[in-house]
C-alpha positions as CSV (number, residue, x, y, z in Angstrom):
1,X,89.5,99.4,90.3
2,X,88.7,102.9,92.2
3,X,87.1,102.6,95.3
4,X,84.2,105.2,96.8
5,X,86.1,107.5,99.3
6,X,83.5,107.4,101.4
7,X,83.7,103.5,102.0
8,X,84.2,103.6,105.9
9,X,86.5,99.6,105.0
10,X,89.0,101.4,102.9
11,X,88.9,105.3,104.7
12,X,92.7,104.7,106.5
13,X,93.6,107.2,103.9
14,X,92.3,109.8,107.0
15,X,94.4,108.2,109.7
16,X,97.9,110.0,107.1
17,X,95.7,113.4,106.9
18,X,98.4,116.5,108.1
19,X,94.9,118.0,109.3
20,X,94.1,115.2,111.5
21,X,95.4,117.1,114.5
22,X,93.8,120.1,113.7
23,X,91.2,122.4,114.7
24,X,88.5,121.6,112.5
25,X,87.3,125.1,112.6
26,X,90.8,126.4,110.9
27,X,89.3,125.1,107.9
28,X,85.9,127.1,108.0
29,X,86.9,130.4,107.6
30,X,84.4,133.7,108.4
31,X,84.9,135.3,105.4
32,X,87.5,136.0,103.2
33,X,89.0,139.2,104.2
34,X,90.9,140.5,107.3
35,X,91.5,137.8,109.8
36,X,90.0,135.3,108.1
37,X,92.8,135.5,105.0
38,X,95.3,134.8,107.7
39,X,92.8,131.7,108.6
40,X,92.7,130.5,105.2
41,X,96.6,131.0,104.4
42,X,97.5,128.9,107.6
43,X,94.5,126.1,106.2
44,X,96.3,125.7,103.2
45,X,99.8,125.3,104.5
46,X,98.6,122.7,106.3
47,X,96.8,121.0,103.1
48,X,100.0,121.5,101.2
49,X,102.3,119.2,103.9
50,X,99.5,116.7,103.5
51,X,100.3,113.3,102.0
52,X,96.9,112.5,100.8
53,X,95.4,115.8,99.5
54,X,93.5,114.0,96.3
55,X,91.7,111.7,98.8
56,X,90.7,114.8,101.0
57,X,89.8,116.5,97.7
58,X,87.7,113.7,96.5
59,X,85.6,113.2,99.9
60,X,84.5,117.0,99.3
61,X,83.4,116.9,95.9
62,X,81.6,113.0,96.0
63,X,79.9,114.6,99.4
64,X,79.2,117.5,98.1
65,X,80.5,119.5,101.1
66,X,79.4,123.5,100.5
67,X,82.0,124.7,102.9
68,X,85.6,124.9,103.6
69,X,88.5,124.8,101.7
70,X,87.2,122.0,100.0
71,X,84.6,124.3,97.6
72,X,87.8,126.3,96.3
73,X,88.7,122.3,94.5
74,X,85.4,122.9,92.8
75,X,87.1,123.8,89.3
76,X,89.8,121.1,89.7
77,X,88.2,117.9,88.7
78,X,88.8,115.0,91.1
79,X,92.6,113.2,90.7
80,X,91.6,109.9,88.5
81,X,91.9,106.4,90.5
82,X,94.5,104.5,89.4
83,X,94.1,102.3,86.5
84,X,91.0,104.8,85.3
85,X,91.4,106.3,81.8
């Protein structure tokens, strides 16, 4: 049965997250050109060496988050829990 993400019991998911050593503000960007596209770039090479993206990905969308990389998941619906049709 799926389990809410944001079910503080079951979050260990977060303690495998490639961004936990991170500065959180590498994944808030200022913008989207210059600088920042080097920012975002260097964000999502992180993301993409992270063992539990769907779970990060999930968090965003169920808590609505309106910034950081998470809103570019917007058109990519959620990964379905296991044993969900």
């Amino acid at each position: 049965m799926w389990r809410p993400v944001i079910d503080s019991d079951h979050d260990r998911w977060r303690e495998h997250a490639a961004c936990r050593s991170s500065d959180a503000s590498l994944f808030f960007p200022s913008g989207s050109t210059g600088a920042a596209i080097e920012q975002i770039e260097a964000a999502k090479a992180v993301c993409a060496a992270c063992p539990v993206p769907d779970d990060c990905l999930r968090l965003a969308l169920v808590t609505n988050q309106e910034d950081g990389l998470g809103r570019q998941g917007r058109d990519r619906a959620p990964p379905a829990a296991p044993g969900v049709a």
